[in-house]
C-alpha positions in Angstrom: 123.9 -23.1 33.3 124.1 -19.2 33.6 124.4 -16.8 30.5 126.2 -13.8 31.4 125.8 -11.1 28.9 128.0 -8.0 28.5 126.1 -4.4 28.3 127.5 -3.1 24.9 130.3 -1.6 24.3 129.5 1.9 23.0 131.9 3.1 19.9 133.4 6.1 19.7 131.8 9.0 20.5 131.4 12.1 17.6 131.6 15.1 19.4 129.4 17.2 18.5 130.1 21.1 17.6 128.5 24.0 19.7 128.0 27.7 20.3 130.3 28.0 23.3 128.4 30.2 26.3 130.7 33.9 25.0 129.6 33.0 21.3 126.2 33.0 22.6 125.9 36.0 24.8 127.0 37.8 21.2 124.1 36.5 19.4 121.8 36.3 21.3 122.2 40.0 22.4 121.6 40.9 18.7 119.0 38.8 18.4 117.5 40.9 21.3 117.6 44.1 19.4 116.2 42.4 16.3 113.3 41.0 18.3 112.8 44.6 20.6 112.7 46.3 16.3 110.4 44.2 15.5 112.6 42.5 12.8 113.1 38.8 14.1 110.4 37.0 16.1 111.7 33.2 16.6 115.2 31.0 16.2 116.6 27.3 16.4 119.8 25.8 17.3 121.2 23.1 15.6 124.4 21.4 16.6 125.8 18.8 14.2 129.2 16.6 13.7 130.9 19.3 11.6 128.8 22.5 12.5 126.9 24.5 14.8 123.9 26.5 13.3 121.5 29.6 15.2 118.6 30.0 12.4 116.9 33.0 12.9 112.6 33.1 11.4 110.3 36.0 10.9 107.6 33.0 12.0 108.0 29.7 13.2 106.7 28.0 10.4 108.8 29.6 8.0 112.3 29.0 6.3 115.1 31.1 8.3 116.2 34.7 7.2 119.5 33.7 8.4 121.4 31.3 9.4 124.9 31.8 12.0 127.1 29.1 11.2 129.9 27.7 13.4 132.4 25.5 11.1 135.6 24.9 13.1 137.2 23.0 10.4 137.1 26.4 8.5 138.9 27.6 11.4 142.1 28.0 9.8 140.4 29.3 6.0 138.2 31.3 5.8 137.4 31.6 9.2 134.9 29.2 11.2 131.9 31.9 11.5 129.5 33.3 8.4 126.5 34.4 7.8 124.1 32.7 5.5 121.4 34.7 3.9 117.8 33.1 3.5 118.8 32.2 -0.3 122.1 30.0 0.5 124.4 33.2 -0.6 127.3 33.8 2.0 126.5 37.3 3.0 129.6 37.2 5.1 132.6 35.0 6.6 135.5 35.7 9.1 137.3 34.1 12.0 135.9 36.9 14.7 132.8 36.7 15.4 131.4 40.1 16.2 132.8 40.9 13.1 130.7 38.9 10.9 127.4 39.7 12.8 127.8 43.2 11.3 126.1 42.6 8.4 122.9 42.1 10.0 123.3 44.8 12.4 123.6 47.0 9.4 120.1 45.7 7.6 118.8 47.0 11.3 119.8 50.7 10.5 116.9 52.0 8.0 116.3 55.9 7.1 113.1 57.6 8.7 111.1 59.0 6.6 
């Protein structure tokens, strides 16, 4: 007598959301000038069932400044991109994504003394 058993079935895969290769290029070009300033030194990216996340760290072992969210179900709201300060607070939100970046590129302008 032979058993024959069946490789499982898999169920039904969650997709998962990411940064898509254009959305990238955009942070990761700011994150450039952050790093070249001195500001930024490491980052992390998470991608989840409902969201995508770029943290961004003064130091590794730390809690992130800022995190860049990706939330396509927002997509339609608010708009699927914001910026989440170190605190939770929603510094900004909006549907283009160079847009919302803004507020950090402004915390990068500082007067000379």
């Amino acid at each position: 007598m032979t058993l024959h058993s069946t490789p499982p079935v898999p169920g039904p895969q969650q997709a998962q959301v990411a940064f898509h290769r254009t959305e990238l290029s955009v942070i990761l070009s700011l994150y450039g000038r952050m790093v070249a300033a001195g500001e930024w030194r490491d980052y992390g990216i998470s991608c989840l069932s409902d969201m995508a996340v770029f943290s961004v760290f003064r130091r590794s072992a730390e809690h992130p400044l800022y995190r860049i969210e990706k939330r396509p179900r927002l997509r339609n709201k608010q708009g699927m991109y914001a910026v989440v300060g170190m605190d939770g607070q929603i510094l900004r939100r909006g549907h283009e994504l160079k847009t919302v970046l803004r507020v950090l590129e402004r915390k990068m302008i500082r007067a000379v003394d």
